[in-house]
Structures are given as structure tokens and as C-alpha cells.
N, C-alpha and C positions, 0 to 999 in steps of 0.2 A: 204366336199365331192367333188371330182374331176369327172367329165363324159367327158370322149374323147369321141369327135364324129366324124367319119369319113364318108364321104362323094364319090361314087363312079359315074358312069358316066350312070345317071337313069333321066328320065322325074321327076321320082318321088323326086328328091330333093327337090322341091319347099315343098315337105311336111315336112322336114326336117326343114325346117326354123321354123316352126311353133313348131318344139318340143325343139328348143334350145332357142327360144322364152321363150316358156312356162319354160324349168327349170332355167334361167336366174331372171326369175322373181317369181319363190322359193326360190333364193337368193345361189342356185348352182352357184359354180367352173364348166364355161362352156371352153371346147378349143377345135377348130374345125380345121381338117385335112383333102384337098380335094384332090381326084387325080387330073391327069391333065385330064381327060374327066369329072368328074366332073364339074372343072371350068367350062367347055362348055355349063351346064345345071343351075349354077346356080354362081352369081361371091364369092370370097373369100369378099367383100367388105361386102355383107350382113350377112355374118356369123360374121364380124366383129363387126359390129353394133349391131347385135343382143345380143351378148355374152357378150361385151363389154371388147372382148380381141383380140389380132391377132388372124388372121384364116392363116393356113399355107397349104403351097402349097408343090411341089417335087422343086421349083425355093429358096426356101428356106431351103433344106435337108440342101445343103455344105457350107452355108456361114458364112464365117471368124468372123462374129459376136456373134455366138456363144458359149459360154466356151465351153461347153460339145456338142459331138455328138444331134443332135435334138431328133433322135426316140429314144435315149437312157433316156434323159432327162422329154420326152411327155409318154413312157411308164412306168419309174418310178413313175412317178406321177398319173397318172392312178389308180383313184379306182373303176372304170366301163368303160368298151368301148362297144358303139355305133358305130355299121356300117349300116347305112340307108341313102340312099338305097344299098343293097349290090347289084353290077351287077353280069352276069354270069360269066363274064371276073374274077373280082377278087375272086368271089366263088374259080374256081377253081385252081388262085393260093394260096389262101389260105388252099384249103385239099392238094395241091403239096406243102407247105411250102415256095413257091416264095415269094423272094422281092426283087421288081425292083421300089418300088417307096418308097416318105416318109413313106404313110398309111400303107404298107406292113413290111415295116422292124421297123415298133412303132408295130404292134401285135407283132412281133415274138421278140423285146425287153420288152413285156410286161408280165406281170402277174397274173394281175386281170381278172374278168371274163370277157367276150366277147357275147354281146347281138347281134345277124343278123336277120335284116330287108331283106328279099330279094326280089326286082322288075325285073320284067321280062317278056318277051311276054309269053301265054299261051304252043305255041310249045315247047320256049327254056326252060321253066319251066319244062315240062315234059320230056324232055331228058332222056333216062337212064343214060348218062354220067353225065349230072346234078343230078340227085337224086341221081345218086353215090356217090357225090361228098357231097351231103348234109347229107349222110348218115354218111362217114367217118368223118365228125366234131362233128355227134352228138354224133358219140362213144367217143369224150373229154371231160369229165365234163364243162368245162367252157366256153364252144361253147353255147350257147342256143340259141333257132331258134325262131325267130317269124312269120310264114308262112306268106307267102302273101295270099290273099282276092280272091273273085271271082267277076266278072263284069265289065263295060264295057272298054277297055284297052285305052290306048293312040294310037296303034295303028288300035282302031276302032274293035279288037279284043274283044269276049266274052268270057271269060272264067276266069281260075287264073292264076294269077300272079301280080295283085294292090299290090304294097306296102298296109301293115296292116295300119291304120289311126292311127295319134297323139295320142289319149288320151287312143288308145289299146297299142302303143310301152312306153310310160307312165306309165301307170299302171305297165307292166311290167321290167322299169327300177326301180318304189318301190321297187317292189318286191328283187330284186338281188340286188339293194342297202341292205334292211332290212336283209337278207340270207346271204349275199357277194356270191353267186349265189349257195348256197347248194342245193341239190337235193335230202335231208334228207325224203323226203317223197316217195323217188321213190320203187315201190313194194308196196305200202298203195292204197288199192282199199275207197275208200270215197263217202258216197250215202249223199248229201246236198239236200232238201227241202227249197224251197224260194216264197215267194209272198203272196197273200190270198187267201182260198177258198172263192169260191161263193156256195150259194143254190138258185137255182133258185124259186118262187113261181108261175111264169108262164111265159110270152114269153117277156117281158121286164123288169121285177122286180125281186128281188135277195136280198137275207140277205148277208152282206160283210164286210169286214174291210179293213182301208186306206192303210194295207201293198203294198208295191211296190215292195219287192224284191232285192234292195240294197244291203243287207246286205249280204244275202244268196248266190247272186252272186257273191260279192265281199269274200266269203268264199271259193264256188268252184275256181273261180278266183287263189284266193293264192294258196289253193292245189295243183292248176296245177303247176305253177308258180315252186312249187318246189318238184314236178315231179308225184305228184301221177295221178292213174287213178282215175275219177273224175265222177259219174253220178248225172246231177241236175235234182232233179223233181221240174218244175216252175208252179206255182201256178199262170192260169193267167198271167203270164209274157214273158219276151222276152227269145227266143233264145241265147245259149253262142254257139259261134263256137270252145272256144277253149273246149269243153268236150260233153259229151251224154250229152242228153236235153231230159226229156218226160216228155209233156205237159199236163196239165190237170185242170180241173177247180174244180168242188166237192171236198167235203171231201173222199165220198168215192169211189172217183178215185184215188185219192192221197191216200186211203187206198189198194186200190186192186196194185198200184205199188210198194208202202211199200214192202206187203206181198211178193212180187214178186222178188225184187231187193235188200232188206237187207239180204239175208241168204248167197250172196257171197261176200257182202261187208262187210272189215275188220270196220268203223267206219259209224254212222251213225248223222250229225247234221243236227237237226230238227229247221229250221231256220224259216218254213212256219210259218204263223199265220194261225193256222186251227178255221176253226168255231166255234162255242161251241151248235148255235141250228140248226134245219135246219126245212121246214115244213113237214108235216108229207105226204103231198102229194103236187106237182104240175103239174100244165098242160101247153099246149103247144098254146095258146092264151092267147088275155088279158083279163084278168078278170075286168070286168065294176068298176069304184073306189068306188062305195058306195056296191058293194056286198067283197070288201078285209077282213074287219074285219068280215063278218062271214065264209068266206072261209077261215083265217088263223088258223093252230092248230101249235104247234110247238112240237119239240120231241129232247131232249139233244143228237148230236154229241156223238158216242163212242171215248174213249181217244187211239186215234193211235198209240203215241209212248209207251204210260204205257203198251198197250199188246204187242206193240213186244218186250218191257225188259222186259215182262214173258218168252218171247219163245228165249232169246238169247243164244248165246254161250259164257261162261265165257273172252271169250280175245275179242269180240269183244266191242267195246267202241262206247256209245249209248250217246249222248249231246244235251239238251232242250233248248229250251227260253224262258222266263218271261217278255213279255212285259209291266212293271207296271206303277203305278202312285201312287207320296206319298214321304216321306223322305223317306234317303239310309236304314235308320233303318226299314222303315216297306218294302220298297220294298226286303230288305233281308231278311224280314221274309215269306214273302209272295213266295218269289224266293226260300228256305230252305224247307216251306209247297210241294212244287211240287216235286224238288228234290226226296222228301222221299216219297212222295205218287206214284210218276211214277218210284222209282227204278233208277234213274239215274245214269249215271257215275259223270258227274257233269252236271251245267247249268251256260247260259248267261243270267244275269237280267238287265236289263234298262229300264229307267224312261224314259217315251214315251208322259212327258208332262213339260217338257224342253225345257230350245233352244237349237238346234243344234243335239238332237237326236230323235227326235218324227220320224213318220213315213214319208219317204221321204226325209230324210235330207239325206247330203253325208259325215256327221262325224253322229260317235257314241262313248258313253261311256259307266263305265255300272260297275258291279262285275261278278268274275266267281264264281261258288261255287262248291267244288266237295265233295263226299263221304262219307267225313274224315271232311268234314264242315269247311276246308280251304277256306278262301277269300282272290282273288286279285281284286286291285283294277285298271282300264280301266283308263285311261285317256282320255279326246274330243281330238282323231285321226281323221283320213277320216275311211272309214268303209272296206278298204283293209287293213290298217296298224293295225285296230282292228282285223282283220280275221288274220294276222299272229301272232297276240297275244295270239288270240282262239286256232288257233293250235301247238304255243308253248306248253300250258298247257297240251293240251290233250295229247302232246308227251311226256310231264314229268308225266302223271298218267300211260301211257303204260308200261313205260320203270322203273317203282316203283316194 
């Protein structure tokens, strides 16, 4: 795998280092491209060292060394380009088609897809001329935008325009690596569940499970990634900026937005670990520790996803999880039991007493099981490259 990365004339370089860094030492084909304001913010010498290949500059376009034209050569070989930080300068000769320098005339000899990073003061970000400008790339398929962040700027400015952070333009050069930048899910509205519910018993104590949410965001995550509209109910958890986010802790608050939010959404995975009991009352103080066990009653959680696959619409596609523990053998049986008990379209089962995919980890494996009692089988990925696993499949049961 090849990733150009191109380099433009932003504070925010410095953070650029740190993501050629990081895929250098994935054992990625790294080659980096700076304008000449670029140089000014960060030298060719460290992209050098970093990648551990030349870093080329516009002093390097024409020279007699060689064979081939350079941007003819750098965008052949291209099977991802990286432009971080994108300035506003080269924004807009990119929507005009300009190229006056090396980086500019390797896009327009290139082919693969094109990932933008863009840095910018808060003002120039909000330009109409600039969001024109960003608009008219995104009508290309193979433009995709990584918006810049909100907070505090380099220029002392608050607002947006931070270059997105390493491990979010990361994430998303997976992504378009795994896709080669499809946007096969655009028009796919997608309701994802992630985290754990709590029940609270009173004003510090709570029944819960070690879920974090990993997985569930790294599912909204890919979705977006390849274009869909995306809403995450987080259990407990953090915030995505790149999709709707509603917050909630209980089971049934995460039921009352179920009811609410699946009826316009074409697919629904239920990625949360919902409870199973909750008490049958709590209060809003603490209960003294030797009165708990006579204050506690418990009462079995309703199954959230099994009633709203009674109340679905036949094209919408409804996907569970089986967090188990056991050989593959019984955890598949055990993952088959639910399937057919909650009406499934299909489910993810994994063994959550393993190394590497228990709760909290940042790989998972696992089987998918769907309908027709087909299984594949997962490999220990990170748990984005598992999510476009999951939503391969679910696209090959729609499209059945």
C-alpha cells in the first residue's frame, strides 16, 4: 500500500509528522510532498527521516535525474493521497483545477482517492468563498473531507478550523484504504447502539457491565467513513463528532430512543450491551451498606431489540451482538439461540474471555451468523476494520 502525503503551508504540519510517523511504522509505503510554504512550517528533512524515503519539494519537480516526469511517477503510484494540512490557498486551487506546484500537478496526475485535512483560521474557514470551494470537491467522489475541529487556534482564535487530530485522520485513511474510497453506503440512514447501560440503585451505586463502546463506535465510525447518515445512541459513552450522538444511560432511555429513531432508519446494529436486570425501584441518596441487601429486589430488563423486530418493516435490516464466553462451538450456539429468539437479520458473536477481544480491547474477532444460519468467520482485526467486515455482510443480505 502506497500513501502520498502532501504537505501545505499550515501551523498544523507538525501534526502531520506524527501520522507519517505512525503509518511508517505499520510498515506502509510512505512518500511525502511539501509546497514550498509548507517547507516554511515544517523542513523536508523530517518527513525524510520519518518515512524513511525522500520527501520532495517544487526544487525537485524538473530535475534531470529523473526518468519520468515526478508528479507523473508520485501519482501513479499513489494508492491513497493525504493532503494534511490542506491551506485555504491550495483549497482553492484545487476546486479551480490549478497547478503551479509539484503537489498540485501529482493530484491532477493522480487517480486514487484524495483524503483533505483542512487547517485554517476560524474567519477564513467560514468564508462563503471557502465552503464554496469545499463544496464543489465534495460533489467528486474521490475528494473526501476530513473537517477541521473546534478550539483553541494558533492564532489565539476560538472557534473551528484545528486540523482533525492523528488518530481521527488514521482512522479514516483505514477506512479508504479498506473501500479504495467507495461511498457504497451513501443514502443508508444507520441507527448504531454502543456502550453499557447502567441501573442505578441509588445515588452512587448502579448494576453495569465493563462495555466501553469501541466497538459500536468504531461501527458508526466506518458507516460514515463510507457515506452513510449515521445516528449513535451511546450508552454512557463519548461523543462522535463525525455523526448524531444521543446520550443516555438506562436501559430504558435507550428504549424510549430506540422506539423513537428506528422507524426512519433503514438498518439498525445493536452494538450496546444492554442490561439484563435492573432494580425494581431506586432512590436518589445513599442507602446506608448494611440496609442494601434488604433494599434490593431485582426485575428482568425487557428485550429491546426482539420488540422492535416484531414491529419492523420487512427491508429494514435489524443486527445483534452475543457477547459470550466458551469454545467457538458453544459460543455459536449460544449466538444461533438469540438470532432465532429475537427474529434477527443476522448477529455478531464474540468471545469476551480471550486475549485481545474482551471488553475494552482495540481488536476484536468473532462469527457473523445470519438467517439462513450462514457463518463467517472474523479474524483478531482492530475493531474498525471489524466494522467494515460487519457492514460488508449486512450489504450482501440487503442486496439478496
Amino acid at each position: 500500500m502506497g500513501i502520498l502525503v502532501g504537505v501545505t503551508g499550515s501551523i498544523a504540519a507538525y501534526k502531520t509528522a506524527t501520522i507519517v510517523s505512525s503509518l511508517a511504522k505499520r510498515g506502509t509505503e510512505v512518500q511525502v510532498v511539501l509546497s514550498d510554504r509548507g517547507c516554511e512550517f515544517i523542513s523536508p528533512l523530517t518527513f525524510a527521516t520519518l518515512s524513511r524515503r525522500p520527501a520532495y519539494t517544487d526544487r525537485d519537480f524538473w530535475q534531470s535525474g529523473h526518468g519520468r516526469p515526478l508528479h507523473i511517477s508520485l501519482g501513479e503510484w499513489a494508492e491513497v493521497f493525504l493532503i494534511a494540512p490542506l491551506s485555504a490557498n491550495s483549497l482553492a486551487k484545487l476546486a479551480l483545477g490549478l497547478a503551479d506546484n509539484l503537489l498540485l500537478n501529482t493530484v491532477l496526475a493522480s487517480r486514487c482517492p484524495i483524503v483533505l485535512a483542512p487547517a485554517m483560521n476560524t474567519e477564513m474557514w467560514q468564508q462563503p468563498i471557502v465552503q464554496t470551494h469545499v463544496k464543489q470537491l465534495q460533489a467528486q467522489e474521490r475528494f473526501i473531507f476530513i473537517m477541521p475541529t473546534g478550539g483553541v487556534l494558533a492564532c489565539d482564535t476560538i472557534g473551528t478550523g484545528r486540523m482533525a487530530e492523528p488518530d481521527t485522520i488514521l482512522d479514516t485513511l483505514t477506512s479508504v484504504i479498506i473501500t479504495k474510497g467507495k461511498q457504497d453506503l451513501k443514502g443508508k440512514r444507520i441507527l448504531v447502539t454502543a456502550g453499557g447501560t447502567r441501573e442505578h440503585i441509588d445515588a452512587v451505586r448502579f448494576i453495569g457491565n465493563p462495555a466501553t463502546g469501541k466497538q459500536g463506535r468504531a461501527i458508526a465510525q466506518a458507516a460514515c467513513h463510507r457515506g452513510a447518515e449515521v445516528t449513535l445512541v451511546s450508552a454512557n459513552g463519548a461523543q462522535m463528532p463525525e455523526c448524531q450522538t444521543i446520550g443516555v444511560s438506562t436501559a430504558t432511555e435507550m428504549e424510549k430512543v430506540l422506539a423513537a429513531e428506528f422507524p426512519r432508519h433503514d438498518w439498525l446494529i445493536m452494538a450496546a450491551a444492554v442490561g439484563d436486570v435492573r432494580p425494581v425501584k431506586s432512590v436518589n441518596y445513599k442507602i446506608p451498606k448494611e440496609e442494601l441487601i434488604s433494599f434490593l429486589s431485582l426485575e428482568l430488563i425487557p428485550d429491546l431489540v426482539g420488540n422492535l423486530c416484531r414491529h419492523k418493516r420487512p427491508e429494514q435490516k435489524v443486527i445483534g451482538f452475543a457477547a459470550q464466553t466458551g469454545t467457538d462451538g458453544e459460543i455459536i450456539a449460544q449466538g444461533r439461540q438469540k438470532l432465532l429468539a429475537k427474529q434477527l437479520d443476522g448477529i455478531m458473536i464474540n468471545a469476551i474471555d480471550r486475549s485481545y477481544t474482551g471488553f475494552g480491547s482495540d481488536t476484536n474477532s468473532g462469527f457473523f451468523l445470519d438467517r439462513q444460519e450462514r457463518i463467517k468467520s472474523y479474524p483478531l482485526v482492530s475493531k474498525l476494520e471489524l466494522a467494515h467486515l460487519l457492514l460488508n455482510d449486512i450489504l450482501e443480505l440487503e442486496q439478496e
